[in-house]
C-alpha positions in Angstrom: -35.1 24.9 49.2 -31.9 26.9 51.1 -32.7 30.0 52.4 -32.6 33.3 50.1 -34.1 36.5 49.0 -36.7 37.1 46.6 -39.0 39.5 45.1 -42.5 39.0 43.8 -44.3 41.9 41.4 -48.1 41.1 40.8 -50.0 42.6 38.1 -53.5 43.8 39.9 -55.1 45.4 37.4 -56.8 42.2 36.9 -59.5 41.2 39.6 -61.4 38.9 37.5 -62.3 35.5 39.5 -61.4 33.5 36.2 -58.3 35.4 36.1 -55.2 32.9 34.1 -51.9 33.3 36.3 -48.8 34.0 33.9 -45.3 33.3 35.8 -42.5 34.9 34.8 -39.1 34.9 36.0 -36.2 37.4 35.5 -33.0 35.9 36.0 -30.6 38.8 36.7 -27.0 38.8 35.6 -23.0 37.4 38.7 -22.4 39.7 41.4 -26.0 41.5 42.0 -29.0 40.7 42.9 -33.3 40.3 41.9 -33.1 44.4 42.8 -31.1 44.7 39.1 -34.6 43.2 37.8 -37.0 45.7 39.5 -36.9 48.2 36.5 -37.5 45.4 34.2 -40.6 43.9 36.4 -42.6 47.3 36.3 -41.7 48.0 33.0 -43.2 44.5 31.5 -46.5 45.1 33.7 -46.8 48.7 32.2 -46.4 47.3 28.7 -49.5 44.8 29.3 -51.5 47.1 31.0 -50.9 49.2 28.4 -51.9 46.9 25.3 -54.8 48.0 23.8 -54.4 45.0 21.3 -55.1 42.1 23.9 -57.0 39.1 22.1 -60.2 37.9 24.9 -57.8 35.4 26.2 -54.9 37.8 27.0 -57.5 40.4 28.9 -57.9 37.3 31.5 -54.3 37.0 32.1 -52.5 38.0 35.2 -49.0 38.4 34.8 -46.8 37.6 38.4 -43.3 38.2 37.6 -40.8 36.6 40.0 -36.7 37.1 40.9 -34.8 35.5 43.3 -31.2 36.0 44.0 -29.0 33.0 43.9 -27.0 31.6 47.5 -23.9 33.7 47.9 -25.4 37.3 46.0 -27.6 39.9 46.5 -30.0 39.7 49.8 -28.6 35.9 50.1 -24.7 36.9 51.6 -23.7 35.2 54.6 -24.7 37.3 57.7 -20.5 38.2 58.2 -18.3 38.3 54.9 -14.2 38.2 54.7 -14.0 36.7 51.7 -14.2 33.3 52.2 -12.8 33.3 55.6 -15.2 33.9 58.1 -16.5 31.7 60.4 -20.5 32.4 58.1 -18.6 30.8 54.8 -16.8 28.2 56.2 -16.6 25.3 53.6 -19.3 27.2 51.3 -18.8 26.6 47.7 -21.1 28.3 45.2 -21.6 26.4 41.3 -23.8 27.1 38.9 -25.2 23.0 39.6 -26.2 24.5 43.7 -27.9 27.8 41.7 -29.9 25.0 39.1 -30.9 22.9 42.0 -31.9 26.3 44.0 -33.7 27.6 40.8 -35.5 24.3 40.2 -36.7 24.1 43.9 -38.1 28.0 43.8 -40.0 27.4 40.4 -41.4 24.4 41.9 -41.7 25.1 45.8 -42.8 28.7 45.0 -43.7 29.3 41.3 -45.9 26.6 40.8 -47.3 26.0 44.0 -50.8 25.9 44.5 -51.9 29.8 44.8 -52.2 31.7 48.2 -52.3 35.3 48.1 -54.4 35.5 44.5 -57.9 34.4 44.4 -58.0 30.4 45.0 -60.2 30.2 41.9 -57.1 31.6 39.5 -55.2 29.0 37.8 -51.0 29.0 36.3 -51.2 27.9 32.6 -49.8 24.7 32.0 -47.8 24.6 35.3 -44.9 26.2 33.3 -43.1 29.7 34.0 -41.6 31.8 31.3 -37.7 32.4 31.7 -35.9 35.6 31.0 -32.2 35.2 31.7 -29.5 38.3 31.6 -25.8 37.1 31.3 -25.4 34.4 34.1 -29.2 34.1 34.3 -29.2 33.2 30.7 -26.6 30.9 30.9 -28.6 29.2 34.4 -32.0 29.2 32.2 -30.5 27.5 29.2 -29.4 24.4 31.5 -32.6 24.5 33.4 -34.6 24.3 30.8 -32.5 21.9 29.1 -32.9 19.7 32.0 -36.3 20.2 32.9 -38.5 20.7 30.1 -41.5 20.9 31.9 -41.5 23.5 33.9 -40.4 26.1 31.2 -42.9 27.6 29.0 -40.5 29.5 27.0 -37.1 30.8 27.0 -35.9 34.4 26.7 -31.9 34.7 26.3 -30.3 38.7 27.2 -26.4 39.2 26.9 -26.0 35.4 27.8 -22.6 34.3 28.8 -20.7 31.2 28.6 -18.0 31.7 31.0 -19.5 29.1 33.4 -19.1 26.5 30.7 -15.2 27.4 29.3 -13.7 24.6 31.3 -10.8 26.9 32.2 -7.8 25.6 32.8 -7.2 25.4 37.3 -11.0 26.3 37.2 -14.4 24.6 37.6 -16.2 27.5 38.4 -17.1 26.9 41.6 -17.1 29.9 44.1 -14.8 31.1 45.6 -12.3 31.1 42.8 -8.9 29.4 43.6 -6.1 32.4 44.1 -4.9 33.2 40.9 -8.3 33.4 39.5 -9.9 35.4 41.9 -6.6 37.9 42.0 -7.4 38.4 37.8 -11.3 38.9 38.2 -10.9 41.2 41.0 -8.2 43.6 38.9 -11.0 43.2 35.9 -14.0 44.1 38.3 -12.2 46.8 40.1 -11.1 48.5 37.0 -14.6 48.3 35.3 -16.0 50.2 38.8 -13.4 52.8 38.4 -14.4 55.9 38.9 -12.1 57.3 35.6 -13.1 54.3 33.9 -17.0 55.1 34.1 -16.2 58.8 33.6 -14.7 57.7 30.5 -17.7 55.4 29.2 -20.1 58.2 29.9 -18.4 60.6 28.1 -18.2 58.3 25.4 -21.8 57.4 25.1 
């Protein structure tokens, strides 16, 4: 597996030897990173600890919620960024077929692998992890799950998007986008960060 950053939230509330290992892993939306998901992590762990309505079976469960950011966003930049020119990016090419692969190897390499830092008698159900995908994520856990039934216990879909699979025209999708692409998502993106623009949305809402 390449090199990247990821984050790992454990729920320790349960200490019980028999303790069944849920994985779970937040796939967070282009352009940010596992951090978007931190919110989301220790707000899914509150919820179960929270549930006075757990059957036996769910009061041995120990939920260990994953996210990873994918080669080329978040923690995983190369060390010096010009985009696309620096010596750090030379002949790097990000797809959504390098995130799969990258994806694949974490569930299996890191997921799934045999357990260190929880008790060596806990167990992961089924050797499956449950996938929650936001916008790219969702599009990324749709294929990976497509494609490798086995290692997904179920799939959760949030603001999906299918830009990855348009087929536009002068444009696989592969990073970094070819000029004339690259010129029309960064008027897009710098006109959604505007400071008017958001001004405008919050007064709005």
């Amino acid at each position: 597996v390449a090199s990247h950053a990821s984050d790992i939230i454990i729920d320790a509330a349960n200490n019980d030897d028999d303790v069944e290992v849920v994985p779970i892993l937040l796939l967070n939306g282009f352009g940010v990173g596992s951090f978007h998901q931190h919110s989301l992590m220790r707000q899914i762990l509150l919820q179960n600890d929270n549930d006075d309505e757990k059957d036996e079976k769910k009061q041995k469960q120990q939920y260990v919620i994953y996210g990873i950011d994918y080669l080329g966003q978040g923690k995983s930049w190369p060390e010096s960024c010009n985009d696309g020119n620096s010596n750090d990016e030379l002949n790097l090419g990000y797809s959504a077929d390098m995130w799969l692969d990258q994806l694949k190897g974490f569930i299996e390499e890191v997921i799934l692998a045999p357990p260190t830092s929880l008790s060596s008698s806990s167990s992961t159900s089924n050797k499956k992890v449950h996938l929650v995908g936001n916008s790219v994520g969702g599009y990324l856990s749709t294929i990976l799950t497509n494609r490798h039934p086995h290692l997904i216990s179920s799939l959760t879909l949030l603001n999906a998007t299918p830009v990855w699979g348009l087929n536009l025209p002068g444009w696989d999708g592969k990073l970094p986008a070819p000029p004339l692409p690259k010129i029309v998502g960064r008027a897009l993106f710098d006109t959604i960060r505007n400071v008017d623009i958001i001004d405008k949305y919050l007064e709005a809402a």
